[in-house]
Steps between C-alpha positions, in 0.01 A plus 500: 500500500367765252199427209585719239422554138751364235560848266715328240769250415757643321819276452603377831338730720108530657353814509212546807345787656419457879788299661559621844898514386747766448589581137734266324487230760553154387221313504519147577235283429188529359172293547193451345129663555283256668124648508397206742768542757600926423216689605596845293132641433477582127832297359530399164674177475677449129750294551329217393263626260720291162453179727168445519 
């Protein structure tokens, strides 16, 4: 399991800098940044930013 920062969405594909991956490797499944249960020091969590 890799945190990594979302780069862009572009179309159908995520762009992320980080993931411990070769180049062009499907990736399967993403999941959402969880501050209370990831402990990544010094994450910025935006996914839900328009929610609140």
């Amino acid at each position: 399991l890799s945190v990594v920062p979302v780069l862009k969405i572009e179309d159908a594909k995520v762009f992320v800098r980080g993931l411990d991956c070769l180049d062009g490797t499907p990736l399967l499944d993403i999941k959402p940044y969880f501050a209370s249960t990831d402990s990544v020091p010094e994450a910025v969590v935006g996914w839900h930013r328009d929610r609140e």
